[in-house]
N, C-alpha and C positions, 0 to 999 in steps of 0.2 A: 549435403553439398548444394541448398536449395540456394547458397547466395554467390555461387561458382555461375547459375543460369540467368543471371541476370546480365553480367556483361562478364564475355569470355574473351576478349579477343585470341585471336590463333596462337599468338606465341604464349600466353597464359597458358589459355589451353592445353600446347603442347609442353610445357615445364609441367604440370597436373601430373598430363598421364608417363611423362618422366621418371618420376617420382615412385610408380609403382616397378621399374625398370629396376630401384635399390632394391624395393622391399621385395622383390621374386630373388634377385642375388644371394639373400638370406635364407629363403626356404627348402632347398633344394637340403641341406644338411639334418633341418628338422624334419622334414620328411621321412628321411630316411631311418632317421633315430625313434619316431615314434612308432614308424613298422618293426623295429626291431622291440617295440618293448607291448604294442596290442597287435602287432600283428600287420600283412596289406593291406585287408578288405579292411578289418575293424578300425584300425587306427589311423585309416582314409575316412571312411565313414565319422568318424570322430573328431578330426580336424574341419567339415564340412559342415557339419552339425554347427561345431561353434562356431565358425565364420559365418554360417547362410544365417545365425539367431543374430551375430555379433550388426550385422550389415542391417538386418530387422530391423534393431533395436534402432539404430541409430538413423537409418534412413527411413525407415517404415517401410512396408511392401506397398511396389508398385499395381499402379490399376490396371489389367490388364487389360478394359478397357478400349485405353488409348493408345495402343501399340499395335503397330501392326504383323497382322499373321506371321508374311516372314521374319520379323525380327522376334517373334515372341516364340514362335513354333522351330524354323529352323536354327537362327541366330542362339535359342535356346538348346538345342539339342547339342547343337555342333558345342558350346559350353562344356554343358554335363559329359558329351565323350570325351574333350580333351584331358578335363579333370582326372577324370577317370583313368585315362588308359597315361597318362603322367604321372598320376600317386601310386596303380600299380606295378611302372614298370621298375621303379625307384624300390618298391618294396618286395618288390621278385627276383632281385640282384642276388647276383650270389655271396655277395661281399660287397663291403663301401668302396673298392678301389673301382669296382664295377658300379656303382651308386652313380659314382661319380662322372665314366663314361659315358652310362646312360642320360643324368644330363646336361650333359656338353650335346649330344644329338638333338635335345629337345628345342639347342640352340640355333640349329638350322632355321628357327621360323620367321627369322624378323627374315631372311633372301627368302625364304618361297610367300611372305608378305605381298616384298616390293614385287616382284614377278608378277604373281595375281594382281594387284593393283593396277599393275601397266596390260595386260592381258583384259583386263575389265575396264581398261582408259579410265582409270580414279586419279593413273598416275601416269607423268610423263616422265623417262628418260633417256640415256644416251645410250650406246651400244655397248660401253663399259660397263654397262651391267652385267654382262656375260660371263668377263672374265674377274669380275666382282664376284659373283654368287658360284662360279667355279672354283674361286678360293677357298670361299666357305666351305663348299664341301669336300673339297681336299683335305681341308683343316680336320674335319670330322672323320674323314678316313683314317688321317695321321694318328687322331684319338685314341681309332680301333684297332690301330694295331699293335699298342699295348709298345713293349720294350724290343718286341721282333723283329726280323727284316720283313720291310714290305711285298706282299704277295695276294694273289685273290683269293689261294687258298686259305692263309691265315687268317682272312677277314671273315670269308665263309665259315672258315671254324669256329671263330667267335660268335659268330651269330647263333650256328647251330647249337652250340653251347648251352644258351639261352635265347632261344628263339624266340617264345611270346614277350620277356622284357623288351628285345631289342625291336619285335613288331611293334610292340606298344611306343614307344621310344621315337620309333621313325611318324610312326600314325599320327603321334601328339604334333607334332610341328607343323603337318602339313594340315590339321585339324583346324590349330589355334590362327594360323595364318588364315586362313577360311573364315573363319569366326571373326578376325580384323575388319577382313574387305569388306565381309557381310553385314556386319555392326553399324559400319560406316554408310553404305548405301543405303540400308533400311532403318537402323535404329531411329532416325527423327530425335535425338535428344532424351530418347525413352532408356530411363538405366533398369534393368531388369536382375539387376547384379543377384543382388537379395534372394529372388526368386530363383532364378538360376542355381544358387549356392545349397539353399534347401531341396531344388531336384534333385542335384548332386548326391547329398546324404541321404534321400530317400532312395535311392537305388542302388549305394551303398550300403546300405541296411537290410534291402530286400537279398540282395547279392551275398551279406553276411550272413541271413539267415540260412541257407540255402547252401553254401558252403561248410565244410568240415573243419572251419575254422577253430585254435582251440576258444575256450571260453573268457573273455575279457577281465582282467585283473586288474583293475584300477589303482595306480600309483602318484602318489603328492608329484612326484618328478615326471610324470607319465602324463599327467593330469594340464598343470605346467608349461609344460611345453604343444600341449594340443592347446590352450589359453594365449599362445604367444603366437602361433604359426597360424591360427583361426583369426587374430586382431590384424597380422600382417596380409592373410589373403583376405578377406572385405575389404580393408583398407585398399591395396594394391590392385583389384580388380575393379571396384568401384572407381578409382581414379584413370585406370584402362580406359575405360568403357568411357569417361566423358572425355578423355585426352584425343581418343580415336574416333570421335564422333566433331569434335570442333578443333583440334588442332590439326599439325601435320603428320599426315598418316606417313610419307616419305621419312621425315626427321625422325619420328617416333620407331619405326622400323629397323633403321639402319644407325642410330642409338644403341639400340638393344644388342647391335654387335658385340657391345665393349660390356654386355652383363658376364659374358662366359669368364672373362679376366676376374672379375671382381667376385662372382661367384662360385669358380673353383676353387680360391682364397680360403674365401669365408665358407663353404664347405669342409674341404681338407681342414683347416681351424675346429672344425666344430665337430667333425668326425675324427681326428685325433689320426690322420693319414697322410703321407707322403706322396705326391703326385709324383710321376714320375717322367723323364723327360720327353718322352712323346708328347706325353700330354700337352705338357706346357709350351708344347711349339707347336701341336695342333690346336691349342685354344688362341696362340700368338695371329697361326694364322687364319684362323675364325673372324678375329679383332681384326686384322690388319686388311681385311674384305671388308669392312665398314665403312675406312677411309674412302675405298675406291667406288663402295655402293652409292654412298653420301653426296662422292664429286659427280657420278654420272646423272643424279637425277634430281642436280643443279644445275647441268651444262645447259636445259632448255628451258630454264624456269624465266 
């Protein structure tokens, strides 16, 4: 992406890291399907492996060098947790219908983005943020509460159910939002993507070893699809990282709204499942808090 740094301007920029908005819409089913066929750890580790070589190859690795601390040390860190505690809360579901819950939650993170942004003054906007990002997480309540009548207890039950996914699950959002604003303030332009991707798989491996995980069967079809889902995360995270560094961190954010629509889609499609109608009117009003995030913090532009 050396000829993206030569002239970016903002709204370029921002269509850039857009783009990686599809390609995460897509992952979220392969994810899940390769945990079911090497496994969480392994088949996490395995798709990281070949995105962190796939981003190598094609970007080179970055000099460490020229980056600074926090964006190399923290900016990196906060990375590799997200990955992490999002590949396994995907592959610790007790089922795809649950795959698919978990993430719609992960979708919380373009409103706890814009929040932080305006909290850190990266961003400015109107007081409709409030009951913007109250939407959201209504929407994500609606989510979890499955085909039941809504209640605390049945929410709690579902968590308790699966408790480390759904901790993982809530963690990732509020990580990856971190990892935005943090990008943004510190990165200087520095894409670490590369690097980032191979810590990743390095601690997924150390984590595999370590675990009583069974022993990894390599399959053409298994194989495949860790080839397909590893081309789409470099791709899509690399274009992150410069979209979030030079365009609009607001636009980009509250964009992201409308992934859960497109991405419970093409999930359900690829996992061969039936969403059911909570869902699709708690992802409705996930999406439908974008509109309202998008007006408030334009009202002072």
């Amino acid at each position: 992406m050396n000829f993206l740094q030569s002239h970016h301007p903002e709204h370029k920029s921002t269509l850039i890291g857009m783009t990686a908005i599809l390609m995460w819409s897509a992952s979220l089913g392969l994810f899940r399907s390769i945990s079911e066929i090497f496994g969480p750890v392994g088949g996490a580790a395995l798709i990281f492996s070949a995105s962190g070589l796939l981003a190598s190859a094609v970007l080179g690795l970055p000099n460490v060098r020229t980056m600074r601390p926090m964006y190399l040390l923290v900016c990196g860190a906060l990375f590799v947790a997200y990955e992490i505690a999002l590949a396994l809360s995907l592959g610790l579901a007790h089922d795809r219908h649950q795959a698919l819950e978990l993430g719609m939650i992960n979708y919380l993170w373009p409103s706890l983005t814009v929040l932080l942004a305006i909290a850190t003054r990266s961003q400015r906007g109107s007081w409709l943020l409030l009951p913007a990002i109250a939407l959201c997480f209504s929407g994500i309540v609606w989510v979890m509460k499955g085909d039941g009548v809504l209640s605390a207890s049945l929410l709690w039950g579902n968590v308790l159910g699966n408790p480390v996914a759904y901790g993982l699950a809530f963690a990732a959002a509020f990580i990856w939002a971190s990892y935005s604003v943090m990008t943004r303030r510190y990165g200087q332009g520095a894409n670490g993507v590369p690097l980032f991707l191979l810590a990743t798989a390095t601690v997924l491996w150390i984590k595999y070893a370590l675990s009583d995980e069974a022993t990894l069967h390599i399959s053409y079809a298994g194989i495949s699809q860790v080839v397909l889902l590893g081309a789409l995360t470099a791709t899509a995270y690399s274009c992150w990282n410069f979209g979030i560094q030079h365009g609009s961190l607001a636009v980009l954010a509250t964009t992201s709204y409308f992934t859960p629509v497109l991405s419970a889609t093409l999930t359900s499609l690829w996992l061969g499942i039936r969403p059911g109608r909570s869902l699709l009117f708690g992802v409705a009003m996930v999406t439908a808090g974008s509109l309202l995030c998008l007006w408030a913090t334009r009202q002072r532009d």
